[in-house]
C-alpha positions in Angstrom: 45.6 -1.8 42.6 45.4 -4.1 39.4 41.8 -5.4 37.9 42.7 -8.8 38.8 43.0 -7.8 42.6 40.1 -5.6 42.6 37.9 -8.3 41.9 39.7 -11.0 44.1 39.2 -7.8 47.0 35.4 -7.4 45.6 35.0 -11.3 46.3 37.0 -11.8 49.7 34.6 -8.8 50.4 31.3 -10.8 50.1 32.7 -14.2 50.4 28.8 -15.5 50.9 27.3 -13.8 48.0 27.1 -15.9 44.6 27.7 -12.9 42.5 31.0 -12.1 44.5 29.1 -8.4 44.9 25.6 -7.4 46.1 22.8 -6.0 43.5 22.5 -2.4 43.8 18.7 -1.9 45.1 17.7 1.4 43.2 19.4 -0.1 39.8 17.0 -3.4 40.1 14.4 -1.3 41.0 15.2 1.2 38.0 15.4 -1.4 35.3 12.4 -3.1 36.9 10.6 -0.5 36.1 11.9 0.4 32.7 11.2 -3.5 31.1 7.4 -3.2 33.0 6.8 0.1 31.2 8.2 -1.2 28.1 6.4 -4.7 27.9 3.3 -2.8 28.8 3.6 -0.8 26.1 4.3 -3.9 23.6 0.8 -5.5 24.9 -1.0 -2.5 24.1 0.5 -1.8 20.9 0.1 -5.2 19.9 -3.4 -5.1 20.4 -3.9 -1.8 18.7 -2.2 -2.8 15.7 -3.9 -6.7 16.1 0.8 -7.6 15.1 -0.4 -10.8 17.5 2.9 -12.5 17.2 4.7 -9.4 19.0 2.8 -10.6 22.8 5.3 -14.0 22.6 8.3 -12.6 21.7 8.8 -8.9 22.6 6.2 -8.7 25.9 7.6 -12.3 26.8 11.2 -11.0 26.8 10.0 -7.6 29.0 8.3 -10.3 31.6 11.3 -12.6 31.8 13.6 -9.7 32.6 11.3 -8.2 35.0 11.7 -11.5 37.1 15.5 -12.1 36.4 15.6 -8.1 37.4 13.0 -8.5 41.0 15.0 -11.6 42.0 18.2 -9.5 41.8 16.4 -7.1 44.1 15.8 -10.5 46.1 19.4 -10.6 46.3 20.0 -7.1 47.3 18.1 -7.5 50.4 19.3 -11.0 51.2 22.6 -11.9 48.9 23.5 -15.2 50.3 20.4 -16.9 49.2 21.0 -19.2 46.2 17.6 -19.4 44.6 17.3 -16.0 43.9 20.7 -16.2 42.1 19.9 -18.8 39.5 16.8 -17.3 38.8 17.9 -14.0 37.5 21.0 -15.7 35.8 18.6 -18.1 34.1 16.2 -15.6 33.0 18.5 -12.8 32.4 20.4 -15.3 29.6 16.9 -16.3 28.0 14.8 -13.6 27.9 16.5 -11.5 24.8 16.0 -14.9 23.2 12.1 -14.1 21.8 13.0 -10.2 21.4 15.5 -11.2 18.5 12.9 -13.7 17.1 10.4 -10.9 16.7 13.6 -9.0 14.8 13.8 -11.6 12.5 9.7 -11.5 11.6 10.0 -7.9 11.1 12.9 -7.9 8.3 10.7 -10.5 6.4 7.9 -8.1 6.1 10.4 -5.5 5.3 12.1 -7.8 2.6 8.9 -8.7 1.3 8.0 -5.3 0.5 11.3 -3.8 -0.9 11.8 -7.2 -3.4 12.6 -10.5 -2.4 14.9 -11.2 -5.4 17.4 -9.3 -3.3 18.0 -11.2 -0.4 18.9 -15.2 -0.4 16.1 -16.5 2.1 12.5 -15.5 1.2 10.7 -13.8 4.2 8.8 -17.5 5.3 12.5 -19.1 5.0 14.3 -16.1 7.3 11.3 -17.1 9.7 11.5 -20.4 10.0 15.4 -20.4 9.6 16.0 -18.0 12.5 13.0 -18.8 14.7 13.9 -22.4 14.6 17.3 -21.4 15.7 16.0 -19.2 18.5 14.0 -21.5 20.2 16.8 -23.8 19.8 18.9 -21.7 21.1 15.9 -21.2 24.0 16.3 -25.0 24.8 19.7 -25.3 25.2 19.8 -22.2 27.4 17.0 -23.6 29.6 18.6 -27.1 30.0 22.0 -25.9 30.7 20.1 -23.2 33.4 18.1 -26.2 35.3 21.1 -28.3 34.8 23.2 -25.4 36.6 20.7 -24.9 39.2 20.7 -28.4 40.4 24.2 -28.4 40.9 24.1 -25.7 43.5 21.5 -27.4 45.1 23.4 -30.7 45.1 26.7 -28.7 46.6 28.4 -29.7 43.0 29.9 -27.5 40.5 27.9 -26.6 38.2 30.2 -25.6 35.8 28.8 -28.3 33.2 25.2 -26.5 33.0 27.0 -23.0 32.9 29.3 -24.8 29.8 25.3 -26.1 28.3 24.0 -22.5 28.4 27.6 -21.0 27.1 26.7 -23.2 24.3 23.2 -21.8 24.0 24.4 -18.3 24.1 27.0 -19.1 21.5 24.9 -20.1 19.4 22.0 -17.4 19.5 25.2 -15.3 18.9 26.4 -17.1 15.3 22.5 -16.8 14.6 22.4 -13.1 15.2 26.0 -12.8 12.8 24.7 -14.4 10.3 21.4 -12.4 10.0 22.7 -9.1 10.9 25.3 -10.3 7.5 22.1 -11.4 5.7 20.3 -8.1 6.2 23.6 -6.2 5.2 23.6 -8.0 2.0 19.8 -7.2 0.9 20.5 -3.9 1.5 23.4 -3.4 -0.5 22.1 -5.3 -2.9 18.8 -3.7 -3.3 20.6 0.0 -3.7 22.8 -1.8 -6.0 20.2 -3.2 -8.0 21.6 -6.5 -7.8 19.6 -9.0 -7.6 20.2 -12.7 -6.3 17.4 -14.0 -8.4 15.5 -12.7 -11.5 16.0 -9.6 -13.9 17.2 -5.7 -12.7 14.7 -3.3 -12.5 14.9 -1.5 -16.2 17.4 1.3 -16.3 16.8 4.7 -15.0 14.1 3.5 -12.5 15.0 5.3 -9.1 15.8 3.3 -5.9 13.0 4.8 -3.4 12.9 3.4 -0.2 9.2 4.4 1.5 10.3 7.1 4.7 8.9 4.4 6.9 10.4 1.6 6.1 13.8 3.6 6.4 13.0 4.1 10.3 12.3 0.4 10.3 15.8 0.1 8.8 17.2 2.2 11.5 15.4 0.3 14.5 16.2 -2.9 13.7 19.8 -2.2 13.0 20.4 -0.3 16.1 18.3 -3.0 18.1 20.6 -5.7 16.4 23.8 -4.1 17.5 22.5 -4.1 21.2 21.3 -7.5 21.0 24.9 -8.3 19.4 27.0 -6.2 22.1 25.3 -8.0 25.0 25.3 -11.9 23.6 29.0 -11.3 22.6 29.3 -10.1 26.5 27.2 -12.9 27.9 29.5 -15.6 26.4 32.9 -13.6 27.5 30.8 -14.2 30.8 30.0 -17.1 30.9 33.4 -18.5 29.3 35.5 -16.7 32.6 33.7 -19.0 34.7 31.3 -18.9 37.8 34.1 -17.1 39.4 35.8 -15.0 37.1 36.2 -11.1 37.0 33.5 -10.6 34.4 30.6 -12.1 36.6 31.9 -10.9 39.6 31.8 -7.7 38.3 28.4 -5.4 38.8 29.0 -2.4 36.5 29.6 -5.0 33.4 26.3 -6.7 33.6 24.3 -3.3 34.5 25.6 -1.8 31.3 26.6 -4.3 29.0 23.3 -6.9 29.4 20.4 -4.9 30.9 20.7 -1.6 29.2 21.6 -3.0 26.1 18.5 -4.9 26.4 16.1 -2.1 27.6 17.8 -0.1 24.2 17.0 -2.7 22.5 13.3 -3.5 23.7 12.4 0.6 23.5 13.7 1.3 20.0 11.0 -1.6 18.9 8.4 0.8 20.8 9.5 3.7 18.8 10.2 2.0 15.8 6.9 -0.3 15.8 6.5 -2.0 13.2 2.6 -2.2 13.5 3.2 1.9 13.0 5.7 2.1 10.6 4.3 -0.9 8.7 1.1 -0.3 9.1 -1.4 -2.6 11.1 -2.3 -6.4 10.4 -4.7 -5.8 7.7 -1.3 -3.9 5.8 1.1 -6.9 6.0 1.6 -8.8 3.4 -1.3 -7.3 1.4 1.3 -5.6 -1.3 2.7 -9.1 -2.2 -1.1 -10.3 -2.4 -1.9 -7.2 -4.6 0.9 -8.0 -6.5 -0.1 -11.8 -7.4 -3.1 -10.7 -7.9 -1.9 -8.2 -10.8 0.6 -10.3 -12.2 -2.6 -13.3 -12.6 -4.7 -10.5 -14.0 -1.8 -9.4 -16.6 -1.5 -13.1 -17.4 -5.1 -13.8 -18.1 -5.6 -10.5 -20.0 -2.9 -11.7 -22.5 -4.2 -13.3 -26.0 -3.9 -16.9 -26.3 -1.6 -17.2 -29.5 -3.3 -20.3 -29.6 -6.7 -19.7 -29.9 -8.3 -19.1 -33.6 -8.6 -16.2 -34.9 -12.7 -14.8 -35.2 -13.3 -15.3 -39.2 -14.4 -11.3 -40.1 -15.4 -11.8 -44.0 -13.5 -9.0 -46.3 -15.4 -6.2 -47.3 
């Protein structure tokens, strides 16, 4: 039997379900439990290592999915109900959205530390650059989502909103590219020694990158990938339609959207940055140090204009 009729089989099989399949109980139940254990491990480290902005972006994205993930266990037990249908597809598609913001805060400390004349944003800009693009990203998701949701209420297509939150999706996805290319760029050119902006480092002086920043390194580039793999799936999804194979198909979205995102959500528990990093009181204090040296330096200097103290000859 081709794909094409296995899914047209899957949906004259549950012809009243809006997923064209019904949610396996024990997988909603299993990834249920996976983003509560993870979010509540984000809250506490958050408030061990005082990294506030880590409770609205990574334990945000940990509650949204464990409401997208308990209304597909709605659906399990009752699969022709609509509500619970456009509220896991709603917040499935938004809650990676503060998860990737809090990626994007984390390389800023990291380039901050390693040299900013390396990278072309400084830390504040890849901040407000990609933030800004996240929650707008966020918006259009959530528009397109309620937009959607009417629809099905109203008995009309809602194609339109699906096409709103594609758009959303899309976007998050070109924001993602261009700071996974970003990041790819400052690293190269940091072992290179090339730097966008000011002198190289004088010759012979190693390239030593601190053991825990290197983890960091590691976490948020495997945490990217995931995040990449399941946004590039999400808008192959939602551009086959409301009925196409790749919705209607359970073992896709199980694999491609919520374990990507629970790889994704765990390797920032392992990888904390609040650990690796160090705690609140840690970040940002090397660049402070730093000014503070560099004023000292200047200030120490003679003023070549100042006059000379008159010592009479002996």
């Amino acid at each position: 039997m081709s794909a094409n009729a296995t899914a047209a089989h899957s949906v004259d099989r549950f012809p009243s379900s809006p997923y064209h399949y019904i949610p396996t109980l024990w997988v909603c139940a299993m990834f249920i439990a996976l983003f509560a254990l993870s979010g509540l491990l984000h809250v506490g480290q958050a408030v061990y290592t005082r990294l506030w902005f880590l409770l609205p972006t990574a334990a945000l994205a940990d509650i949204a999915e464990v409401i997208g993930w308990a209304a597909r266990l709605w659906s399990s037990k009752n699969a022709p109900l609509l509500d619970p249908f456009l509220m896991q597809i709603t917040t499935t598609i938004i809650a990676p959205t503060p998860l990737v913001a809090a990626n994007f805060v984390i390389l800023g400390e990291v380039i901050l530390r390693l040299g900013t004349q390396y990278s072309r944003l400084s830390p504040v800009w890849y901040t407000i650059v990609f933030c800004s693009c996240d929650i707008i990203a966020l918006i259009i998701q959530a528009v397109g989502g309620a937009a959607a949701s009417q629809a099905v209420h109203q008995n009309k297509n809602p194609n339109h909103g699906g096409n709103i939150m594609l758009g959303g999706i899309a976007f998050q996805l070109a924001a993602i590219t261009i700071y996974v290319a970003l990041a790819t760029e400052f690293i190269l050119r940091f072992y290179g020694d090339r730097p966008v902006r000011g002198p190289k480092k004088e010759p012979g002086e190693p390239r030593v990158i601190d053991k825990n920043i290197k983890l960091m390194l590691v976490g948020l580039g495997f945490s990217s990938v995931t995040l990449f793999i399941r946004s590039v799936y999400r808008t192959i999804e939602l551009s086959n339609g409301w009925d196409g194979r790749i919705i209607s198909t359970q073992v896709y979205f199980n694999v491609l959207d919520g374990a990507m995102i629970v790889l994704a959500t765990f390797t920032l528990n392992f990888f904390h940055p609040g650990f690796l990093l160090g705690h609140s009181s840690a970040w940002n204090r090397k660049a402070r140090v730093e000014t503070t040296r560099s004023s000292e330096t200047i200030t120490d200097l003679p003023d070549p204009n100042a006059e000379k103290e008159f010592k009479p000859e002996p």
